[in-house]
C-alpha positions as CSV (number, residue, x, y, z in Angstrom):
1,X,5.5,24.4,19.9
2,X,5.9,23.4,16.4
3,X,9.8,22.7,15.0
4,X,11.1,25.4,12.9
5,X,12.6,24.2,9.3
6,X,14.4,26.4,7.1
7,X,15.1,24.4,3.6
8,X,18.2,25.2,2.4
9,X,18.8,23.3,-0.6
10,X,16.5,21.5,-2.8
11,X,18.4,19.5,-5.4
12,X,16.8,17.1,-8.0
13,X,18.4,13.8,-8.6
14,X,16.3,11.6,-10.7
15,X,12.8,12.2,-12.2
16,X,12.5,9.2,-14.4
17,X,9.9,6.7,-12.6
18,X,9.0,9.2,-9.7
19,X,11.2,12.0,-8.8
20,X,13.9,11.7,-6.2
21,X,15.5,14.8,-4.6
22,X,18.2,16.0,-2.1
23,X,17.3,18.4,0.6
24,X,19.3,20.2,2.9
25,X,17.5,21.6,6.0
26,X,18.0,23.0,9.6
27,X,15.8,22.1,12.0
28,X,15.3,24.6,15.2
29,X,14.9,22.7,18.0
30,X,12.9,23.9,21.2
31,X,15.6,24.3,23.5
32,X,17.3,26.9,20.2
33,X,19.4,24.4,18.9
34,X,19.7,24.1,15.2
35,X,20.5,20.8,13.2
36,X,21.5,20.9,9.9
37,X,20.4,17.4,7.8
38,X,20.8,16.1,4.5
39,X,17.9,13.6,3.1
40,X,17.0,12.6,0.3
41,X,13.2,12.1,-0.8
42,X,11.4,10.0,-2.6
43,X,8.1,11.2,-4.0
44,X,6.3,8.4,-5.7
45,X,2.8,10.0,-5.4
46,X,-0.6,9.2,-2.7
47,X,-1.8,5.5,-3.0
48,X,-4.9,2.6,-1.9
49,X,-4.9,-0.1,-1.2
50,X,-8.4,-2.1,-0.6
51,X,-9.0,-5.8,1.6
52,X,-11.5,-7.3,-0.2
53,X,-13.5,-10.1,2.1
54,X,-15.9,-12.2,2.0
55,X,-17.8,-12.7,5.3
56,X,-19.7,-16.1,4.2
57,X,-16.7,-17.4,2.9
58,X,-14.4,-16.2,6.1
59,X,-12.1,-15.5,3.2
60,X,-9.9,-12.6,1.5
61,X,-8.9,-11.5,-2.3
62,X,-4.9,-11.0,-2.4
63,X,-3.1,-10.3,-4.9
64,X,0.7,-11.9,-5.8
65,X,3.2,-10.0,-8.2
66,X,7.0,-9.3,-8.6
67,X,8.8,-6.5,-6.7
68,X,11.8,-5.6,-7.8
69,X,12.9,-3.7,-4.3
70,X,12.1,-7.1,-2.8
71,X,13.8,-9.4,-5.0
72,X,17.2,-7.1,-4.1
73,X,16.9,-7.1,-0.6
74,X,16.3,-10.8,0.0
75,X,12.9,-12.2,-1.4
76,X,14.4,-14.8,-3.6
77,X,11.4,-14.9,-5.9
78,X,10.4,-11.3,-5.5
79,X,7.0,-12.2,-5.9
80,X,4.7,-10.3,-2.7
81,X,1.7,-11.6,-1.7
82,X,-0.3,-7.9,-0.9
83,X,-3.3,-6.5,-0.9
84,X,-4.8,-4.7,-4.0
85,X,-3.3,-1.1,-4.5
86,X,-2.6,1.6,-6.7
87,X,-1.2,5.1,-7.1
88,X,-3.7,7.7,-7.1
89,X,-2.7,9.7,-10.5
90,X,-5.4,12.1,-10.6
91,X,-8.2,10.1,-9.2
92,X,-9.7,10.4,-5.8
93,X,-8.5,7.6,-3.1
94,X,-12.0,5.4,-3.7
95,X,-12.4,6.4,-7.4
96,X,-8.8,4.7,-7.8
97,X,-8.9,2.2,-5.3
98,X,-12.3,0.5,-7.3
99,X,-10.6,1.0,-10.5
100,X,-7.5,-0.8,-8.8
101,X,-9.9,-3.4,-7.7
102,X,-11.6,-4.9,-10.9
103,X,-8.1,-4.3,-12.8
104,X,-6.1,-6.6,-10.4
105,X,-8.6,-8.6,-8.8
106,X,-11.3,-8.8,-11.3
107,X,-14.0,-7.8,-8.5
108,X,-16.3,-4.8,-9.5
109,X,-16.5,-3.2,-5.9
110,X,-19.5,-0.8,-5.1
111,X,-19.6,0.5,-2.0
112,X,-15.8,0.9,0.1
113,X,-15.2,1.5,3.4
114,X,-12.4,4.3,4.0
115,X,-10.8,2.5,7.3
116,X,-7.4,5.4,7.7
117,X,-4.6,6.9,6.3
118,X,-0.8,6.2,6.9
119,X,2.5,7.3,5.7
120,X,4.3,3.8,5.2
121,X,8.0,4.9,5.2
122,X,8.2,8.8,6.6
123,X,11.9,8.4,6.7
124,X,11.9,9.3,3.2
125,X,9.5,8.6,0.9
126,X,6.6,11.2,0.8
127,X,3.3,8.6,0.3
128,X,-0.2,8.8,1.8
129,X,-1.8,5.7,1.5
130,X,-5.6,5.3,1.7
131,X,-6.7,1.8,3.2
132,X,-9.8,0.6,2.3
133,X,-12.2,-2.6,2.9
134,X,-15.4,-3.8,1.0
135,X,-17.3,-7.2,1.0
136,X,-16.6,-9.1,-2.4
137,X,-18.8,-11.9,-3.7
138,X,-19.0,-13.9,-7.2
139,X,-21.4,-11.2,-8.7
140,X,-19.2,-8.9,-8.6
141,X,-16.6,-10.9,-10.2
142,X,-16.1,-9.0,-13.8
143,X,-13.1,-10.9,-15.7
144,X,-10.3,-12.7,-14.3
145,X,-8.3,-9.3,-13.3
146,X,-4.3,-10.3,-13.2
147,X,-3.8,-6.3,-13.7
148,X,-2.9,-4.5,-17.2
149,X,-0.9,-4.5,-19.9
150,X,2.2,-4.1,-18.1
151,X,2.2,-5.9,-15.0
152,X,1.8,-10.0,-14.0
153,X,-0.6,-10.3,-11.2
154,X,-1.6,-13.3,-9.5
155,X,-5.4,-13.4,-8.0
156,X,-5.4,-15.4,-4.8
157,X,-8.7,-15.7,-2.6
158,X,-7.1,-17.1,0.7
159,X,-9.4,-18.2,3.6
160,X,-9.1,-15.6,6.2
161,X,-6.7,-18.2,8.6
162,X,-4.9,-19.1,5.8
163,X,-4.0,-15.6,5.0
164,X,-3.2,-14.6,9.0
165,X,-0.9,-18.1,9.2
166,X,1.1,-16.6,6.3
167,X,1.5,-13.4,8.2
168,X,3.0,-16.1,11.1
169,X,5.3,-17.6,8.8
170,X,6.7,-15.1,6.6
171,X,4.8,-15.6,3.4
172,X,2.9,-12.4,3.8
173,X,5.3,-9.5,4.3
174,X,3.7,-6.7,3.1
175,X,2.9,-4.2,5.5
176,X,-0.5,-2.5,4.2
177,X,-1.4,-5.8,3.9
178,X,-0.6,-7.4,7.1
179,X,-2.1,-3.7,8.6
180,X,-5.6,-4.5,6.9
181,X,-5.2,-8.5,7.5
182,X,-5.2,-7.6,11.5
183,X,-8.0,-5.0,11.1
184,X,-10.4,-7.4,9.9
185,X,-9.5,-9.5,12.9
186,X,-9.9,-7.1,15.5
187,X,-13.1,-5.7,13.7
188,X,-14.4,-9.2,13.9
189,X,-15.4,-9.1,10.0
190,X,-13.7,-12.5,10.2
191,X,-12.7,-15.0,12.1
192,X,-9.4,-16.8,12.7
């Protein structure tokens, strides 16, 4: 039997970058009980994310760029090695995920593979992220990528035991990314 909620305040805090609010709920449990919580939400919109790889190569396009919620809890550089991704704004999950692509990475993706979706952080942020994989070669390669206007990305094409040692040893700690890393291993695209 489903959980009965019953919102009882819906407060907004912020709505500058994405829009942060203050809920105040009871939740029914099945035995009758009710809890009352207070959370607050963070809705930063639906996102993709894409691994590209290259099967020849036994290699992987990343992607390296400063995060500031990294840099404040501990990542001295803030820079995050991850795979490409985007919000969704008002595109569909592949429509944004190969314009993503050729503006990070450069690549020029055709055809993507939709692998799943996952909520990365239920406890209070509202996101759906889309994971994707396609094969990348050199001619797809369309400019340099590095991202737009605004941001200062880093293209990396990692071999594919390069990239899973960095999971190992703490260079790759993004969690889409180490997600999509351990699918291609286990799907045997490549090989360790």
């Amino acid at each position: 039997m489903p959980l009965k909620i019953n919102i009882i305040k819906d407060k907004l805090l912020s709505e500058n970058w994405f829009v942060l609010r203050n809920f105040t709920y009871e939740l029914t449990r099945n035995n009758g009980e009710v809890l009352r919580h207070k959370r607050e939400v963070y809705d930063r919109g639906n996102g993709a994310t894409i691994l590209l790889y290259n099967r020849e190569k036994n290699s992987v396009v990343l992607t390296r760029q400063f995060r500031i919620a990294t840099y404040l809890n501990g990542n001295e550089s803030g820079e995050l090695i991850e795979a490409c991704a985007g919000l969704l704004d008002d595109d569909t999950p592949e429509d944004c995920i190969r314009k993503e692509a050729i503006e990070e990475t450069g690549y020029q993706v055709g055809k993507v593979e939709k692998l799943w979706e996952a909520y990365m952080s239920p406890g209070g942020v509202t996101e759906i992220l889309h994971f994707f994989a396609a094969e990348y070669s050199e001619a797809q390669r369309a400019n340099k990528g590095g991202g737009v206007e605004d941001e200062e990305i880093t293209v990396l094409e990692l071999a594919f035991p390069e990239a899973l040692a960095m999971v190992k040893n703490g260079r790759i700690r993004d969690g889409k990314t180490i997600m999509l890393l351990q699918h291609a291993q286990l799907a045997g695209w490549l090989h360790a």
